[in-house]
N, C-alpha and C positions, 0 to 999 in steps of 0.2 A: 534552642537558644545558641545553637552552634554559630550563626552569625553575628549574632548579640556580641560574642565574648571576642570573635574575630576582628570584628569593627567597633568595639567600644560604643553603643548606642543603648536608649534605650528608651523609644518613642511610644506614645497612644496607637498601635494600629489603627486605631479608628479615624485618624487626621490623615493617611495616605492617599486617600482619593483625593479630597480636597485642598494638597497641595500637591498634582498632577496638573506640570507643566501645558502650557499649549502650545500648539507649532510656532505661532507667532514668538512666543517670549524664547522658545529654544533658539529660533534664526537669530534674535539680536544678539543672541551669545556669543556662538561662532568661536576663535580665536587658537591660542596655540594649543602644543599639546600639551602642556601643564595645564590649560588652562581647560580644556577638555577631562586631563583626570580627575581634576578638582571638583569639575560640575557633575561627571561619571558616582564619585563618593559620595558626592552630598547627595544623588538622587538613590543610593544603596540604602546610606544613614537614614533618609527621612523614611523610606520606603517600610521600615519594620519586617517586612515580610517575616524573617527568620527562617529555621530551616540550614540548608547548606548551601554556600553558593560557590559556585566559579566564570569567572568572567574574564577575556581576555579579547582586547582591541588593537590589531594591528592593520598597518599599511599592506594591503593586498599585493601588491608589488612590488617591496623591497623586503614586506615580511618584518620591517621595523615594531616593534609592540608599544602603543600608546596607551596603552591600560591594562592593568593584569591584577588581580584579585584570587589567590590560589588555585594557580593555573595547570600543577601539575596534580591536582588530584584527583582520581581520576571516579567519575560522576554518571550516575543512571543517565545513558542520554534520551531515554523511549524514542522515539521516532527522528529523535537526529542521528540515528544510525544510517535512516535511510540516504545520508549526505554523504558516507561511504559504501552504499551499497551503491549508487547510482553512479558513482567516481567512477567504481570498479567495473560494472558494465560497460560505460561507455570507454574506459580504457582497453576494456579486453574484447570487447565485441564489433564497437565501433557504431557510431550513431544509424548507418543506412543500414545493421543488418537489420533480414528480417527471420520470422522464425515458420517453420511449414509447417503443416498440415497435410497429409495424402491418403488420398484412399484409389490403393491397388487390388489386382486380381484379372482373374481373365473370364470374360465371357463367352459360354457357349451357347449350342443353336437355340433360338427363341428366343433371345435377350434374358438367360438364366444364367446369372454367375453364383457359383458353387459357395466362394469362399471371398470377402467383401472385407478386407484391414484397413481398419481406420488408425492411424500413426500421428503422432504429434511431436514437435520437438520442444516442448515446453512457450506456447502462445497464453499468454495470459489472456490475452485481448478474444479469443475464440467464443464467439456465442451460439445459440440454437440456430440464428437465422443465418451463419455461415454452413452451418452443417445444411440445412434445409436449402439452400443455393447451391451447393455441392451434388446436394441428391438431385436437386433438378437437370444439374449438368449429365448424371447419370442418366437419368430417362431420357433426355435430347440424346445420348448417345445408345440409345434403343435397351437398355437394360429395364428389365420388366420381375423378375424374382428373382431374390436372394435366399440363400438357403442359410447363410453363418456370417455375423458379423464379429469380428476377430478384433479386438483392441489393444495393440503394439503400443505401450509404456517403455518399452524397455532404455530410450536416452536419458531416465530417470533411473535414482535405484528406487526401491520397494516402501522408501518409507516417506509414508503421506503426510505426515506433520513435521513441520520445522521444529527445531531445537527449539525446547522454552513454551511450545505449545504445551506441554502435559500439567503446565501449574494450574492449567483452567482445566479439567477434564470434562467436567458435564455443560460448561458454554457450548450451545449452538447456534449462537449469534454468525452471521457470517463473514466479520472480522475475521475469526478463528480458522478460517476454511481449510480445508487442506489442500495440498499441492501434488499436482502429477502429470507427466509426459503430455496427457492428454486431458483437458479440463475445458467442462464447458458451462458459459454461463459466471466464472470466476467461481466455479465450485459449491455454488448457493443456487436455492431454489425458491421459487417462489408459491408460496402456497393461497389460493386463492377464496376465500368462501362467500357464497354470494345465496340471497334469500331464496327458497324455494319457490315454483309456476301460486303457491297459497298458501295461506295460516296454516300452519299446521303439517305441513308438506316438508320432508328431511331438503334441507339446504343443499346447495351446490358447489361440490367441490372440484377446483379446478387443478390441477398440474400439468406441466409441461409435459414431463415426459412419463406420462405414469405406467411405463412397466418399471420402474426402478424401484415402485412403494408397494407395499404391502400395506393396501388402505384399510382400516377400519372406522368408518364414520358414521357419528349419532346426534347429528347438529339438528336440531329441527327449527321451523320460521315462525317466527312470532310475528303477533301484528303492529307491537314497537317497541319500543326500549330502545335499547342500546347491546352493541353487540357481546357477547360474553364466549371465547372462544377457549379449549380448553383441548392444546396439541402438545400429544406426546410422542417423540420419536426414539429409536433406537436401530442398530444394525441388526441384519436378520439375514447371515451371508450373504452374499451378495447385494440382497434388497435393503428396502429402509422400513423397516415397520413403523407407518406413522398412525395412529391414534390421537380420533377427534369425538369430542362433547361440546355440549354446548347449544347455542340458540343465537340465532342470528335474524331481527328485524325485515320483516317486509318491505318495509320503506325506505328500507335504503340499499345503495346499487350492490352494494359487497364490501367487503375490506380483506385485505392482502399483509400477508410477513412473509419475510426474506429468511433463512436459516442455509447453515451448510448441510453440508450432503457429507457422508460416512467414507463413503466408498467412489471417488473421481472415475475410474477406470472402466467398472461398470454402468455407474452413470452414464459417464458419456455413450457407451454403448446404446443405452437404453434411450437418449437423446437422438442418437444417428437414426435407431429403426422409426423413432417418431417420426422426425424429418421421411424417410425415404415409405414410409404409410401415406404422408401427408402430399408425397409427389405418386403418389397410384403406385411403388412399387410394394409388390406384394413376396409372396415367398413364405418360409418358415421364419424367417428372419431370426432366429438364437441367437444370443450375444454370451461374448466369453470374454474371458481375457487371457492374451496367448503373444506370441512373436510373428513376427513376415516369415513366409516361407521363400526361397530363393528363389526367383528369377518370376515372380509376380509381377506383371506392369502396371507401375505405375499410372492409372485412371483419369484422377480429379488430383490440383496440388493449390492450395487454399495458403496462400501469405500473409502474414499480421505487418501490420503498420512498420515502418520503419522502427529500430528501438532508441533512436532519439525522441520520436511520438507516445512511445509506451510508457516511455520512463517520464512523461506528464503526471500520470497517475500517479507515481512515487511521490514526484516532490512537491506537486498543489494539492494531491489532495489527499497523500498518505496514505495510499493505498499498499496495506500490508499481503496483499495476495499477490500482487504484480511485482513485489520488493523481493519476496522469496523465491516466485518464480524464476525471476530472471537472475538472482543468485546462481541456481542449480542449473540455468541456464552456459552462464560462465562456468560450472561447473565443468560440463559437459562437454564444452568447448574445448575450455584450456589440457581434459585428460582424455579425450576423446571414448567420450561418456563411454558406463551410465553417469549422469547430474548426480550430487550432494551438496549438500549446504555447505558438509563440512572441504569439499573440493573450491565451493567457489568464497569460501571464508579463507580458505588458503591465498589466492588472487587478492583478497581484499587487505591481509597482512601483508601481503609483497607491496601493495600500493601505499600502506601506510608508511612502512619501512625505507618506501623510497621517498615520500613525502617528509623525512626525519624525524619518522616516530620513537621516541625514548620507551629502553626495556620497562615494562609497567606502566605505561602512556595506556594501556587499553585489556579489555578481554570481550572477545566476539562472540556472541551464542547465536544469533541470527540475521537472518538481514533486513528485517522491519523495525526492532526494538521492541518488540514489543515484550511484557512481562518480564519478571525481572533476572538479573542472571551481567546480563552485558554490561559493561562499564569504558566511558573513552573520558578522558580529560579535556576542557575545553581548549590546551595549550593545542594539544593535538589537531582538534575538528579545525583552528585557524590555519594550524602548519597545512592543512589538507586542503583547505578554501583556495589557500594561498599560490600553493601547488598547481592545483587545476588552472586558477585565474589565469597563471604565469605560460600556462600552453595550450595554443591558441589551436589547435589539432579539438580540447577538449570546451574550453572554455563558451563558445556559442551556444553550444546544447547544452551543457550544465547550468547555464545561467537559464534559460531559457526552459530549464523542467520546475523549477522552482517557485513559488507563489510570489505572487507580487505584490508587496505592500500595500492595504486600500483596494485591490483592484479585483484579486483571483485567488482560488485554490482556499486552505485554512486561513490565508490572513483576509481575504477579500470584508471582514466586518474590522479588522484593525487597520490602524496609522491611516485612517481614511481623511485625517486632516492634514495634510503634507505639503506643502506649498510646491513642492518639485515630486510631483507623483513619476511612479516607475524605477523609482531610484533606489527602494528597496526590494532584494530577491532573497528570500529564504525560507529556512524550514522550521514548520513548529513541530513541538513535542510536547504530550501529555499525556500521561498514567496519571493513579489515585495519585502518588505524592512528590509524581515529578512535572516542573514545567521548564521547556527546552527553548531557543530560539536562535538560530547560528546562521549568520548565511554573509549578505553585502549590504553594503552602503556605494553604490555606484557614484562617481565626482562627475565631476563635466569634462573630464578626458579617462580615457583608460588607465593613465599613468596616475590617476587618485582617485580611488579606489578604495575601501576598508572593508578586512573580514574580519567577522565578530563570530563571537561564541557565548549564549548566557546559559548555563545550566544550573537548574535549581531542586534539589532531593528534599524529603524531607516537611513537605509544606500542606499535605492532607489536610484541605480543610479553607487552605489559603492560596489558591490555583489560580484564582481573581485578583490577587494581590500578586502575586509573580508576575502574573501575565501583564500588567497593569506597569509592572515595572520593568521589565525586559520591552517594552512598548515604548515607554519614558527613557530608556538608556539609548535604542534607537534613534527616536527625535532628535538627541541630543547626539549622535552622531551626526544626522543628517544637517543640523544645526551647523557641527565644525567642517564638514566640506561644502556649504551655502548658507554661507553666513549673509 
């Protein structure tokens, strides 16, 4: 009721849908900014949501504030975090960098190299069919056995979960995934189980790269139903003890779950030997995890996407693996690693500070938002919007990783009735009790412009009603710059 007592209201929840504006009647609105905060209020008042809220609407380019609703306190942002974690990459790293991948060593006679290091410098984007390209580039260059594949973490430090992962310990969803130098696949595996050659016949289990599990499986094929799968995983040094039950339908092709993986480092080893079996090289192939030895040449050197392309992932579709990666990234950068979170949260406080962040404006625990811990003020996330918009070094790619209203990424099912589509760019956020929504209202020149910030704590239960309203505060922006 913390909103209730804030704004003096106290409406039917049940009448907030059915008086949710439409595009049309918000464009007739239009007019000044009084007249914009008036309409901003009344669409708070009628809204009920309750809950906590903070809201604040300013001119992107003079940073003027047309609307503010307890702007400095400071608010679970879940996943509008990622609108300073993405600031701060592309402030500190710069949109065309890119991030390597190599695999050194020297070959001796017969196309046998002894000793085969696979290195990463934190590529989020790195999948099994870059490793398996790589191997093949190996065998065109006449390597034929390996005896040790050696996987070089070391531009990371040692610790694979981000800050604020441990509230979830036994999630292995692969949201949660963990992060390291070297990660393949975004750290998740897919597990595949598909009906047996007959009734009766143990089902078929698929993995990418199965030296990494320690399988035990008891699925058998029935002749129909419905599938009934029953996988248990845990680490088992190095490997992944996974554990399957269960019974899986004749009649139907298979079905597939995504889960993280324990251990990135060995994985990916266990990934690389798949790849370089699957191009004819043979060998002992062992995988460890270890450093480059000195004066190894460099082989194969494998580039990820530019990180103004990477950071796509962040802000349409909130992706929390590519958000911490590329933190630890700037870590590593800015101290000339090993990467930490808490190195490239340091970069992320200097850019708030210069954006005129106020002492108690925020506290950082990760770079996705994810679970709880972090808190930013929505006065803040506009000082920040605002910031970028204003330097144009940053501003194309920032604008340009973020969802578009109607169109793409988390909003592509919202504001899809728009009369001027494209005009909104921003980021959603949601946990159990919060819902986020911060970004622009682009004018019809650059010189008018609006960055907003809705954050709302608090609402477990009424996620559909926030969302419904930070949707409606929108339009209604969109309304006062196309009236």
């Amino acid at each position: 009721m913390l909103l209730a007592l804030e704004l003096g209201f106290l409406i039917d929840p049940r009448t907030a849908r059915a008086e949710e504006p439409s595009a049309a009647s918000e464009r007739a609105r239009g007019g000044s900014k009084e007249q914009l905060a008036s309409r901003l209020s009344e669409l708070i008042t009628k809204s009920q949501v309750g809950g906590a809220m903070g809201v604040v609407v300013a001119d992107a380019w003079s940073g003027e504030r047309l609307f503010t609703l307890t702007p400095t306190t400071p608010r679970n942002p879940a996943s509008n975090m990622k609108l300073v974690t993405a600031a701060t990459v592309l402030k500190e790293l710069g949109a065309e960098h890119r991030l390597r991948t190599t695999l050194s060593g020297s070959v001796g006679p017969g196309g046998r190299l002894p000793r085969l290091v696979l290195r990463g410098e934190g590529d989020p984007s790195l999948a099994f069919e870059d490793l398996l390209a790589m191997a093949g580039r190996l065998a065109d260059y006449g390597v034929r056995e390996v005896d040790e594949i050696v996987v070089d973490g070391s531009y990371f430090d040692d610790r694979i979960l981000p800050p604020a992962y441990e509230q979830q310990p036994r999630e292995i969803a692969a949201f949660r995934a963990p992060v390291a130098a070297v990660s393949v696949d975004r750290n998740a595996y897919e597990l595949r189980v598909a009906p047996g050659p007959a009734v009766d016949a143990p089902a078929s289990i698929l993995l990418r790269c199965p030296d990494y599990f320690a399988l035990e499986a008891n699925v058998g094929t029935t002749a129909t139903g419905t599938p009934a799968i029953v996988a248990e995983q845990k680490p088992q040094g190095d490997k992944l003890a996974l554990k399957l039950s269960g019974t899986m339908p004749f009649n139907l092709r298979g079905v597939g779950y995504e889960r993280r993986i324990e251990s990135p480092l060995p994985y990916a080893g266990a990934c690389l030997k798949a790849a370089l079996r699957a191009q004819q090289i043979g060998g002992a192939l062992a995988v460890r995890v270890g450093g480059a030895e000195a004066g190894q040449p460099t082989l194969i050197t494998h580039e990820s996407p530019p990180v103004g392309v990477l950071l796509q992932r962040v802000g349409k579709l909130s992706d929390n693996f590519y958000a911490e990666m590329l933190l630890k990234v700037v870590g590593a950068e800015s101290a000339h690693r090993p990467g930490s979170s808490v190195l490239g949260l340091a970069r992320a406080e200097a850019l708030l500070r210069g954006a005129g962040a106020q002492p108690g404006a925020y506290t950082l625990v990760n770079g996705s938002g994810l679970f709880k811990g972090g808190a930013l003020t929505p006065d803040l996330l506009v000082r920040l919007l605002a910031h970028v918009y204003r330097d144009p070094t940053l501003r194309p790619e920032y604008l340009a990783q973020l969802a578009v209203g109607g169109k793409d990424g988390t909003l592509s099912g919202r504001l899809t009735d728009l009369a001027h589509p494209r005009v909104v760019r921003a980021k959603t956020g949601t946990l159990d009790d919060v819902v986020a929504l911060s970004g622009y209202v682009l004018g019809p020149s650059p010189e008018r412009a609006l960055a907003f910030s809705i954050l709302v704590n608090g609402v477990s239960g009424k996620q559909w009603m926030a969302r419904d309203l930070a949707d409606n505060l929108v339009r209604a922006l969109v309304a006062h710059l196309y009236p």
